[in-house]
Each structure stands twice: as C-alpha cells, then as structure tokens.
C-alpha positions in Angstrom: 87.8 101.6 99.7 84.9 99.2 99.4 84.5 95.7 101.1 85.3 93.4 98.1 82.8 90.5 97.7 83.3 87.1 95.8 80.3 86.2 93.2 80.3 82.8 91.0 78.6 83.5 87.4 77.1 80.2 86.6 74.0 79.6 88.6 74.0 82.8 90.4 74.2 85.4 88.0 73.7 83.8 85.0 71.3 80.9 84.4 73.6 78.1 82.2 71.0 75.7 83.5 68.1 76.8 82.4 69.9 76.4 78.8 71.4 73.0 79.1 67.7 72.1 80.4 65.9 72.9 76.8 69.4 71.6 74.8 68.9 68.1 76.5 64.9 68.7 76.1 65.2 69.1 72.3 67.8 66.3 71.7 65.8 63.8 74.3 62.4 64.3 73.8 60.2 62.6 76.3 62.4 62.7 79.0 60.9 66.1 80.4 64.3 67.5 82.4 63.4 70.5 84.7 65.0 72.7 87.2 63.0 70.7 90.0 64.0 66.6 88.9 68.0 68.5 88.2 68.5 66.9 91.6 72.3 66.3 91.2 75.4 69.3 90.5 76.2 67.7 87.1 74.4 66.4 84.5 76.4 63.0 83.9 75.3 61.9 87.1 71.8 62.6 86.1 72.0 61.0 82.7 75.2 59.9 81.1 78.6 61.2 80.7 78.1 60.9 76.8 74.9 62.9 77.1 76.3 65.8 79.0 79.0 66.2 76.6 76.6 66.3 73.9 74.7 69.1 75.6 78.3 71.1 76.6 79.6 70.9 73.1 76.4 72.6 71.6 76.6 75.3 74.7 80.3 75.8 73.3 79.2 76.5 69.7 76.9 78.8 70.4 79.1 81.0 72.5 76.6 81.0 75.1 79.0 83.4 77.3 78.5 86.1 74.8 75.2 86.4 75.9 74.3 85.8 78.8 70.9 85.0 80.1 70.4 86.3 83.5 69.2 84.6 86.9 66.1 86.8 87.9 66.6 90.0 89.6 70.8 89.3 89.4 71.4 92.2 87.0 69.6 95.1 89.2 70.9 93.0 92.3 74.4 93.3 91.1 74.0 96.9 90.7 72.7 97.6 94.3 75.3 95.4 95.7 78.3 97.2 93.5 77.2 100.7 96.0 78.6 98.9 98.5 80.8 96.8 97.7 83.7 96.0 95.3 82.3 93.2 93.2 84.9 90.3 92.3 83.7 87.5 89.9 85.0 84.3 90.4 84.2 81.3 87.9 85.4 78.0 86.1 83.7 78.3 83.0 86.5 78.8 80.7 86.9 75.2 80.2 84.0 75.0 78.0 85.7 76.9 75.0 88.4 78.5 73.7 86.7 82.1 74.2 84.9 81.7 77.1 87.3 84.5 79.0 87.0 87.0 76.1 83.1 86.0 75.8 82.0 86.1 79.4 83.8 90.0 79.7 82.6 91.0 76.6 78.8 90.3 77.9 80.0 91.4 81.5 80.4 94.7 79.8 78.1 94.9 77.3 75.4 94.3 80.0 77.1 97.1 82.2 77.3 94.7 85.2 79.7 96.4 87.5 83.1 94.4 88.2 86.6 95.3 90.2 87.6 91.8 88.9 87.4 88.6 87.5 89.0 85.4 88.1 88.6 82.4 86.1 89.6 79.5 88.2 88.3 76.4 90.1 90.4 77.3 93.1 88.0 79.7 94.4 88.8 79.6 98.3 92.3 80.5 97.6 91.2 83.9 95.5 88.6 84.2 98.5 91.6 84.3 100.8 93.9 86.1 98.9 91.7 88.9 97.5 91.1 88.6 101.5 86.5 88.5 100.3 84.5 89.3 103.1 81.7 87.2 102.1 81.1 84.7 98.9 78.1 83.7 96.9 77.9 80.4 95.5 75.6 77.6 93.8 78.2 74.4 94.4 77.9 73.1 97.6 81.5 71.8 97.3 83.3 75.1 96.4 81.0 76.4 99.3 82.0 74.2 101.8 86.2 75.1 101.1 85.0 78.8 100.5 83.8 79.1 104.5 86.9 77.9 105.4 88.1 80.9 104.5 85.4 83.4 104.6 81.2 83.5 105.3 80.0 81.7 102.3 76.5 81.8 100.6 75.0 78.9 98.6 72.3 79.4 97.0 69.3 76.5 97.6 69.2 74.5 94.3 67.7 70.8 94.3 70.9 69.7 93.2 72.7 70.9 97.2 69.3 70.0 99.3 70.4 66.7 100.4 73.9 68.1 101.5 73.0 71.4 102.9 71.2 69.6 105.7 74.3 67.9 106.7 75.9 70.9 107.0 76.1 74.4 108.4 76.1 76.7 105.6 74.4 80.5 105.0 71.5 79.4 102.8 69.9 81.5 100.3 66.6 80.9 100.0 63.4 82.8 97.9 66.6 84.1 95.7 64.2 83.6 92.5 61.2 85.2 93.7 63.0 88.8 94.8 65.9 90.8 94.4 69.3 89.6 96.0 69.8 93.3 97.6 67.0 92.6 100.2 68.4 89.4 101.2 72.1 90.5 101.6 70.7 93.4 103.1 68.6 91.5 105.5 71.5 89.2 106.4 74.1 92.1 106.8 72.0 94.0 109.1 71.9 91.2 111.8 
C-alpha cells in the first residue's frame, strides 16, 4: 500500500483565480486585477464583499468545476506523484453550487487525474489526521498552519500568504509555476 498524500484543488491543482481575475476584469474595467496586486486570500478584502459575490455567482453559473482549468504542470505532476503515492483530494469548494461535488469528479475523471479519494470539507487537518496523510499541499496559509499540526504541510508561495509565511515556519513551495511539481516533491523527499 501506497503513502497517501493530501492535495487542495483550488489553487494547486486547478487555477479558480486566474478565472475570477478576467470575471472581475470584464465587469470592472480599469481596475487591472492580476495575480501579482491579488495580495490578500479573498477577494472582499481586496475589493468589496458585494463585488466578490458578483464574481462567485457568475463562477457558479458557469459550472466552472466541470471544467477545470489547470495550474501549470499540475496534471502531469499529479500523475508522477499518483506512482508513488495514494492521492487524496481535499477541498471546500462545494459551497459555491449545488453541483460542485458531482462537477468537480466528473472533470476529475474526465481529465483522468488519478484519485484514492476525495473530501469536500473545510476541516482539512482533521481528514489529514484521520486518513493519517503523510504530507499535505496547500495554497491557504490558514488551513496550512492547522494542517502541520498534524502532518508536514506545503503551501504554495502566492502574494496573497507572503506577508504571513515570514512569520512563520512553513515548507514553502516556490518556482511551482515555472516546472513540474514531481521535481520539487522529489527534491524535498530525497533530503
């Protein structure tokens, strides 16, 4: 039997961000939002709560869990990683519509991304302890910081954790755009 691994879906594997970015882009002209000036985890703090929700409701009726846009590299990543270990998904999104679930395996599936499991809950330290992880990959330096509490935990380096991650001793992923996520795992598990 495999190691089993714990993997978030928004912001690691798949790239929610990058579509909320050119929603609030086409409804607020001018206003020029980018990955880089995204310096904050959610976008009310950034804006308004009234704009978020604008943006999320448009996300919900286009299904955007049905297909899923990619992070760079995650798909082949996921592969590699799913040779050695058993891969468990881990995400809240299925607040954002009534078929997120149903959506979000559907595309799991349809883009043959290898799974053991999925878990849709915003209690992710306690499936990281009880599905007993041996390591976690994360974009929210919050669930992060409970998540190494229970096992190694690694946040990917996002504007919107840069201020925090200084403050705190976390395994940082860094570069994770620029090359495949199998070197880096590989390079931290070999030390």
């Amino acid at each position: 039997m495999k190691p089993k691994i714990g993997i978030d879906l928004d912001q690691v594997v798949c790239d929610i961000q990058q579509q909320m970015i050119d929603i609030y882009n086409q409804l607020y002209p001018g206003e020029n939002l980018t990955k880089k000036n995204w310096t904050t985890y959610y976008l009310r703090d950034l804006t308004s709560k009234e704009r978020e929700d604008k943006v999320l409701e448009i996300l919900a009726e286009k299904r955007i869990y049905r297909n899923m846009e990619f992070i760079p590299h995650a798909k082949k990543s996921l592969q590699k990683l799913a040779q050695s270990f058993d891969l468990c998904f881990v995400t809240h999104r299925e607040w954002l519509y009534e078929k997120a679930k149903q959506d979000t395996v559907y595309s799991l599936t349809k883009d043959e991304i290898p799974y053991v499991r999925i878990f849709f809950t915003e209690k992710k330290a306690r499936v990281a302890k009880s599905e007993h992880l041996k390591f976690f990959i994360e974009d929210n330096l919050k669930n992060a910081l409970e998540i190494s509490q229970v096992c190694p935990c690694y946040l990917f380096d996002y504007p919107y954790n840069r201020e925090e991650i200084e403050k705190n001793s976390l395994l940082i992923i860094r570069g994770f755009e620029n090359q495949d996520w199998w070197n880096l795992f590989m390079q931290i598990l070999e030390k």
